[in-house]
C-alpha positions in Angstrom: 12.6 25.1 -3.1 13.7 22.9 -0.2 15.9 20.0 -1.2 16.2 17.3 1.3 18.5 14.8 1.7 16.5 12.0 0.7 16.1 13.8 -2.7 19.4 14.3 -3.0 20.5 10.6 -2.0 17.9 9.7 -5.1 18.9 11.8 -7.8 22.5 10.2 -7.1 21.4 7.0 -7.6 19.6 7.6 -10.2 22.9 9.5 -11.9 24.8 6.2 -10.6 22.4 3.7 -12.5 22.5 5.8 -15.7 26.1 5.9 -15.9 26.2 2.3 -15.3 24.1 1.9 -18.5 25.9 4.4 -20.7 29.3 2.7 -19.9 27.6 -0.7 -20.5 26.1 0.4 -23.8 29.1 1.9 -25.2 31.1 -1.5 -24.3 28.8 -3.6 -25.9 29.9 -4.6 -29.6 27.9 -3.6 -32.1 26.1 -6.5 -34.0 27.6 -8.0 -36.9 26.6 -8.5 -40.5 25.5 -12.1 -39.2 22.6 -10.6 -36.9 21.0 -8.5 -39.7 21.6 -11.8 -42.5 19.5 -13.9 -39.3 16.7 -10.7 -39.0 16.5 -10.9 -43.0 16.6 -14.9 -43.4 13.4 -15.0 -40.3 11.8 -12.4 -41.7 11.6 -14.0 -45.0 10.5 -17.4 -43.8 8.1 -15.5 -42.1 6.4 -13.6 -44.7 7.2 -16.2 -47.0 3.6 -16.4 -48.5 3.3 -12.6 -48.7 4.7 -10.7 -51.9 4.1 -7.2 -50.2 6.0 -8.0 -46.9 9.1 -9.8 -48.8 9.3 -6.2 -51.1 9.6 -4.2 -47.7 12.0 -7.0 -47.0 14.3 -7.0 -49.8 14.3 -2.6 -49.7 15.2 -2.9 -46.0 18.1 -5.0 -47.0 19.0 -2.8 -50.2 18.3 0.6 -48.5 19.1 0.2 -44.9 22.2 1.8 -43.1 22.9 1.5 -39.4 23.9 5.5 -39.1 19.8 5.5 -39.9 18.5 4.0 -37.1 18.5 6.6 -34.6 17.8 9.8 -35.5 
């Protein structure tokens, strides 16, 4: 396989930019107990007239645990 240095030039850039987003992502702060009280709060006025979205709201609340969401 023949690599040239064009390809080589682009797989470092790519490397470069993906680095530049894992460093970025591990800096970021993760979100408070405020952000998922303002998801819950919107999501209730939202669904305010339906009793089957507000249950799937309220066992979110109950059940949910960050180390879940990526798995």
């Amino acid at each position: 396989m023949e690599t040239t240095i064009q390809d080589v030039q682009n797989h470092a850039v790519r490397f470069m930019w993906s680095q530049m987003l894992l460093e970025t992502l591990l800096q970021m702060s993760s979100p408070s107990n405020n952000t998922n009280k303002d998801l819950l709060e919107e999501a209730r006025r939202l669904y305010a007239n339906s009793e089957r979205f507000l249950a799937v709201i309220e066992e979110f609340e109950r059940e949910y645990q960050a180390d879940d969401a990526i798995k």
